[in-house]
Residue, then its C-alpha position, 0 to 999 in steps of 0.5 A: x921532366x919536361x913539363x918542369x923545364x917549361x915551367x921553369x922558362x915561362x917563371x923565368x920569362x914572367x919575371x923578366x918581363x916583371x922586372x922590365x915593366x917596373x923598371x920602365x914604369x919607374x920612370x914615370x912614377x918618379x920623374x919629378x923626385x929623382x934627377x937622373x942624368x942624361x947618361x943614366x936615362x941612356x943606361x936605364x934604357x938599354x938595360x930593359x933592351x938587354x935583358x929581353x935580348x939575353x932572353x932571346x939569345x938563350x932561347x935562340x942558341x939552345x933548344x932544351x939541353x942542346x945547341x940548337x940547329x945551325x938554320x935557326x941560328x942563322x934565321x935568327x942572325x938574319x932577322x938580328x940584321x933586319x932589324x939593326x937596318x929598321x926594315x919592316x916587321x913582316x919582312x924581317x919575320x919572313x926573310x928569317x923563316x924562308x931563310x931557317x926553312x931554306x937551310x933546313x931543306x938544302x941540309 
């Protein structure tokens, strides 16, 4: 059963993934044959970002059939700020795991 669900994830991830690369790469194979307006540059842009984050929310907030635990929901939170306010890489990475670990061990 489980290793169904993990195929299961890693099909669906593959495809989104997919479906992002070939909706990005569009726009460069058809520049100069398809005038798009501004709004809808803006529109395509944000639906590869939306997609990837959709991903990422589900596997955040549930662990198999579960919710998952409260200190990986907010590690995930705080790593979310981190990156609203563009700090680096590493810090965002390691301020929502000390943060995830520091929930865990105080409950």
């Amino acid at each position: 059963m489980m290793m169904e669900h993990s195929w299961l994830m890693m099909s669906g991830i593959l495809i989104l993934a997919i479906g992002t690369y070939l909706m990005r790469a569009s726009g460069a194979l058809l520049k100069g044959r398809v005038n798009l307006t501004e709004q809808n540059k803006a529109l395509f842009s944000a639906a590869a970002i939306v997609i990837l984050f959709s991903v990422a929310m589900t596997a955040t907030v549930f662990s198999g059939d579960e919710l998952s635990d409260f200190p990986k929901i907010i590690g995930v939170v705080v790593a979310g700020i981190l990156t609203w306010y563009r700090k680096p890489f590493i810090v965002i990475v390691l301020s929502a795991a000390l943060m995830t670990a520091a929930l865990r061990w105080l409950f």
